[in-house]
N, C-alpha and C positions, 0 to 999 in steps of 0.2 A: 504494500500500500504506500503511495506515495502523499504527503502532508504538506497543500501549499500555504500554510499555516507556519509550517517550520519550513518550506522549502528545501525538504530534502525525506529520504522514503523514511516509513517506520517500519523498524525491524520487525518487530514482535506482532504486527498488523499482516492478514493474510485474508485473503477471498478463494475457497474454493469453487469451483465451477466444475458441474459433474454434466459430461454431455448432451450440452447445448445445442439445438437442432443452428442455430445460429450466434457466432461469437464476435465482437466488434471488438478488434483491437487497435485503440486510437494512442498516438506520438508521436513524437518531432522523429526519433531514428528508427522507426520500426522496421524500414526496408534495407536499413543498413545489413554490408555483409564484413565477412574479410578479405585479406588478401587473397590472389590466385594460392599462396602456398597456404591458406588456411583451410582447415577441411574440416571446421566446429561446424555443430547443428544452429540456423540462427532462427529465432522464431518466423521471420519472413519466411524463409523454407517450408514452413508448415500452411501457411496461407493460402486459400484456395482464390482467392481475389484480393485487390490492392486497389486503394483510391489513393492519388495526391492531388489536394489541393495546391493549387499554385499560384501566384501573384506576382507582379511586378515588386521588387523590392522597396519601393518611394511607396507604394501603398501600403505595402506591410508595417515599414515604419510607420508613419502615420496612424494606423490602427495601436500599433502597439503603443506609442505614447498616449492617444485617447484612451487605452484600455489601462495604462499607468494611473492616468488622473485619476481615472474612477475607483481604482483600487486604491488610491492614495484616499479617498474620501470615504472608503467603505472600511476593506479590510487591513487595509496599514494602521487602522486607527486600534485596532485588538492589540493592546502593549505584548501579547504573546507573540505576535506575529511577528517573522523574520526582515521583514521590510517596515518597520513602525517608525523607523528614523526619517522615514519619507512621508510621514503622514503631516507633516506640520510645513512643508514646501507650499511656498505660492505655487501659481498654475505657470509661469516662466521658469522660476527654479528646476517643479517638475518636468515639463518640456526639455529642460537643460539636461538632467539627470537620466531620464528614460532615455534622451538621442543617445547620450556618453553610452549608457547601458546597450543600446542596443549598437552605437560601432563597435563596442571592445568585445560583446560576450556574444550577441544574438544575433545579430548579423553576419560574424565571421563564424559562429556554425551555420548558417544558413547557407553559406557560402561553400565551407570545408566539407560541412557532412551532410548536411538534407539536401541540399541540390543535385548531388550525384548520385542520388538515389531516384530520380525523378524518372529516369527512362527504365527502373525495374517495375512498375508499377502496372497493371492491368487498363486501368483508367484515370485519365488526368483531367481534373475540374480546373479550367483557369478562370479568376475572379477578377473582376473590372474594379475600380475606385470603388462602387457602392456596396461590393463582397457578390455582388450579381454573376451566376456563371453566367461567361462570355463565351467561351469556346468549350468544347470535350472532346477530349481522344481518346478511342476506346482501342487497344490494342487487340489484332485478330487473334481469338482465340481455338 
């Protein structure tokens, strides 16, 4: 189980799932694999279909600072919470602080590791400025 509360998994926290006619497995690396010399099982392997959403990167930023502020007014404001040091940021400050966040940590994964995952995928939802699909590729199966 993962806690975006603490922003990071809980150990001792488990869900099991006993066969599922239907399982939805949603994350940023889920299509991730290894290298050619790697020969690990990765949960991708196991998937019988794959969606990526995908966006132009100037939209995504943009989402994700909008989606900063509101979390800075909702859930940064729980003194438990990981990110509470961001709860008391004007809406410039936060602007400020979500861009930095997202060149240094979130954007260069998006770059290094969810982007090259985008052509293992089944089908690809690409979303316009308003999150509207614009386009889909469905890969012949």
């Amino acid at each position: 189980m993962y806690s975006h509360l603490r922003y990071d998994r809980v150990p001792q926290e488990q869900v099991q799932i006993h066969q599922p006619d239907i399982l939805i497995i949603e994350g940023l690396n889920v299509l991730q694999t290894g290298t050619e010399e790697d020969r690990r099982l990765f949960v991708s392997d196991l998937f019988d279909f794959s969606i990526y959403v995908d966006a132009d990167e100037e939209h995504i930023l943009r989402w994700y600072v909008q989606r900063f502020r509101r979390l800075r007014d909702t859930a940064f404001r729980d003194p438990r919470s990981y990110f509470t040091r961001y709860s008391e940021l004007s809406d410039l400050e936060a602007d400020e602080v979500a861009t930095l966040i997202w060149r240094q940590i979130n954007g260069r994964n998006l770059s290094e590791n969810i982007l090259p995952t985008r052509s293992r995928a089944d089908l690809i939802l690409r979303k316009g400025p308003d999150h509207s699909v614009e386009r889909i590729w469905l890969r012949k199966l």
